[in-house]
C-alpha positions as a Markdown table, in Angstrom:
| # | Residue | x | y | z |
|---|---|---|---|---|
| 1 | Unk | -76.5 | -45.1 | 20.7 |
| 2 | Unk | -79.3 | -47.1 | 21.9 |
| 3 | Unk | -80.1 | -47.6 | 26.2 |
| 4 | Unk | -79.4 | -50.8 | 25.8 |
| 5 | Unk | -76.0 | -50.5 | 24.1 |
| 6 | Unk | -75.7 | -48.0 | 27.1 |
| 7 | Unk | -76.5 | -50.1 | 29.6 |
| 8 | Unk | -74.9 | -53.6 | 28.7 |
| 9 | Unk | -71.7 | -52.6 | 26.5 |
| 10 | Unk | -69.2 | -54.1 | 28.4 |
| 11 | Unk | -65.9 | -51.7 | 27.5 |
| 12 | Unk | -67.5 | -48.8 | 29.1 |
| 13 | Unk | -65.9 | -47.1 | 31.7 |
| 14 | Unk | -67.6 | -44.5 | 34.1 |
| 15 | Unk | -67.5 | -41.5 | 33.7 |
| 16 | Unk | -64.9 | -39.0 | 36.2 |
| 17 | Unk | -68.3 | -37.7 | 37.4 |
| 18 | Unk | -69.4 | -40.8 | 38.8 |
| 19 | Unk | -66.8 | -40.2 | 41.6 |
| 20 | Unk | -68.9 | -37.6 | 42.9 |
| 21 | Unk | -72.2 | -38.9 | 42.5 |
| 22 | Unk | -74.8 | -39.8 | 45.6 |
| 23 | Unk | -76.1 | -43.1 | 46.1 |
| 24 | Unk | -79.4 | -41.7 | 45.9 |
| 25 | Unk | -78.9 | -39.7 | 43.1 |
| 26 | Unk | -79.9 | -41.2 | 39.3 |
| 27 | Unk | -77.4 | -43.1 | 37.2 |
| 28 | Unk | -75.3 | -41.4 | 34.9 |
| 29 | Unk | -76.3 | -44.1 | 32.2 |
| 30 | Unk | -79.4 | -42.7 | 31.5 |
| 31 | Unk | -81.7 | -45.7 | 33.1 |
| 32 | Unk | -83.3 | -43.7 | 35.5 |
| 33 | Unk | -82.7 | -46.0 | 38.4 |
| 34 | Unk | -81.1 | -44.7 | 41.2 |
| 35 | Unk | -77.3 | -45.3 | 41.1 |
| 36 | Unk | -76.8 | -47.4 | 43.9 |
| 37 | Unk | -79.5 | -49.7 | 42.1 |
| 38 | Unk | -77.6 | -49.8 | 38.5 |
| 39 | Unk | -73.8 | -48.9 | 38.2 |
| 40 | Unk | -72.6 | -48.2 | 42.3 |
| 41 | Unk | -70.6 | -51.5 | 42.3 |
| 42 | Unk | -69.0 | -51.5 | 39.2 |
| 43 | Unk | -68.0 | -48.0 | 39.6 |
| 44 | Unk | -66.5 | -48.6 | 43.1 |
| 45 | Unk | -64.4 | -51.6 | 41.4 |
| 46 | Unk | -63.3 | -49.5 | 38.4 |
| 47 | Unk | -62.4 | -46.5 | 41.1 |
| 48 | Unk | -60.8 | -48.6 | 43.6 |
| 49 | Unk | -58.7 | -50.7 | 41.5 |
| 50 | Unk | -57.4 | -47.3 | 39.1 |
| 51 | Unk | -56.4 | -46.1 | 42.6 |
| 52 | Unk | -54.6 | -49.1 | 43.6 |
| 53 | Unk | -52.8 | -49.3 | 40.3 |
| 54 | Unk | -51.5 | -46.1 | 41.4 |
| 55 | Unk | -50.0 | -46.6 | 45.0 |
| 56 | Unk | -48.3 | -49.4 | 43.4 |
| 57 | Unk | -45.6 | -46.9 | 42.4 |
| 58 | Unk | -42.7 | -47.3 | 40.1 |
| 59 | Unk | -41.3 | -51.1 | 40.0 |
């Protein structure tokens, strides 16, 4: 797979890792920008709306 199908496929979904990772630290896609530069917001959004779906509890 090719950076840009890395960078720009829209499907993806981070990686568990990407929990853990610094702001500061470099993206887990490979770009070699830091993370809070490349993937920090749409990781937060991914994280915090799994976590949500999950403190809904049963219906």
């Amino acid at each position: 797979m090719g950076i840009w199908q890395k960078l720009f496929s829209g499907g993806k979904t981070p990686p568990e890792s990407a929990r853990d990772l610094s702001r500061n630290a470099p993206c887990w896609c490979g770009s070699e920008k830091k993370y809070k530069q490349c993937h920090f917001a749409a990781d937060k959004a991914h994280f915090t709306a799994r976590q949500n779906e999950a403190c809904k509890g049963p219906t």
